[in-house]
C-alpha positions, 0 to 999 in steps of 0.5 A: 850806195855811193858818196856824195861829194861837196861837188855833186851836193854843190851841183844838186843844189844849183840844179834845184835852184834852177828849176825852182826859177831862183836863180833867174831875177824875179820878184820871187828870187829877190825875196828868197835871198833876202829871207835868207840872208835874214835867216843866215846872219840871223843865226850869227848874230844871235851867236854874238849877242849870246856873248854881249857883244856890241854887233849882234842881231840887228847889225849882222842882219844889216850888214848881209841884208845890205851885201846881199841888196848891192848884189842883187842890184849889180845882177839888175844892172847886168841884164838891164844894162849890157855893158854893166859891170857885174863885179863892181859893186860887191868889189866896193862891198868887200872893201867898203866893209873895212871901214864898219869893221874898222870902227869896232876894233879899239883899244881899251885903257890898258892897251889892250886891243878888242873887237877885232873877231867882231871886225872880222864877222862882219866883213864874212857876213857881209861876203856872205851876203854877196853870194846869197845876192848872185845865188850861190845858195849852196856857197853861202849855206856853207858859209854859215855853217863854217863862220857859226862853227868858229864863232862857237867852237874856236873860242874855246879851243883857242883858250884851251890850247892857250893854257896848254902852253904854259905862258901868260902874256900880261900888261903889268904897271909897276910903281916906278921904273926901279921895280922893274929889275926886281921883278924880272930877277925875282921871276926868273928866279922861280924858273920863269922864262920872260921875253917880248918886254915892252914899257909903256905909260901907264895911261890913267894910272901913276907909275910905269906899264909894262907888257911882258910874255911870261912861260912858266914851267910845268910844275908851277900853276897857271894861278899860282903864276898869276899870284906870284906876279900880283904879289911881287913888290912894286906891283900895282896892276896885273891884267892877262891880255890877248897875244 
């Protein structure tokens, strides 16, 4: 038998929606979407807080819960009200979710910058929730399905296609400025290539810090990099952070 394709799987979908009576606003329409916008940021959340992070269940629920209510009232307003503009209130959705998104990015005492994935999950699930509201079931099943892909999978090829490239890019605090050139000299000595540097305080901590992007060659461990850096003279702080 023939394929069926994203099209006509998207059409199958809409056309049960259809005759179920979920797309037309009733009480029961408002149920399903909201169970579901349940269920689907349920499966992220729980994703998320499998790896301890500060927006897990509870939050993503909110979020696509929330999303999802401001759609299913702009539709409300559409059919109540003729003049009513259907595309306003999830506008301020897509845009107003920055500022939750906004409020976990932050950046830890070393200067390194956390919490932007998390930032960016809200913000799809909270897209995600819109469509859910106006009853694009099949977009917004997808969607999960696409965002729970990423959230378990990119990590991991992410750090393994790192590891591949054979660089570190680390936040180093050096004792005093003067270590500086030692330690750069003593690294390109060992056949390592470093760029991208960029000094800054140290914050808490006394001497000088220092962020570098190290590529080191084939025959030199990632550890054994690492340690040679860590046991370089005036070396008082190594920490690989993220590009």
């Amino acid at each position: 038998c023939p394929a069926i394709t994203g099209r006509e799987e998207d059409e199958m979908i809409q056309a049960f929606a259809e005759r179920a009576g979920l797309m037309e606003l009733s009480e029961m329409t408002v149920a399903v979407r909201l169970l579901l916008a349940v269920v689907c940021s349920g499966v992220l959340g729980l994703e998320r807080t499998r790896k301890r992070r500060a927006a897990g269940l509870r939050t993503y629920m909110l979020v696509c819960v929330g999303a999802t209510v401001v759609m299913l009232t702009a539709q409300f307003m559409s059919v109540a009200f003729a003049q009513a503009d259907l595309g306003r209130m999830p506008a301020q959705v897509i845009s107003g979710i920055g500022f939750l998104g906004a409020g976990t990015i932050m950046v830890t005492r070393y200067y390194r910058v956390k919490g932007l994935t998390t930032a960016a999950g809200l913000w799809a699930a909270a897209c995600m929730g819109i469509a859910i509201g106006i009853g694009f079931y099949f977009g917004a099943l997808l969607t999960c399905v696409v965002l729970l892909f990423v959230m378990l999978l990119a990590d991991w090829f992410e750090i393994s296609f790192a590891r591949r490239l054979r660089r570190l890019h680390l936040y180093i605090i050096l004792s005093a400025m003067e270590d500086l050139k030692p330690l750069l000299s003593g690294l390109r000595a060992r056949g390592m290539e470093i760029s991208d540097v960029e000094t800054l305080p140290s914050g808490n901590r006394e001497g000088i810090g220092l962020f570098c992007l190290i590529k080191f060659p084939a025959a030199l461990p990632r550890e054994e990099t690492l340690a040679l850096v860590e046991r370089a003279n005036g070396v008082v702080f190594v920490e690989e952070v993220d590009d």
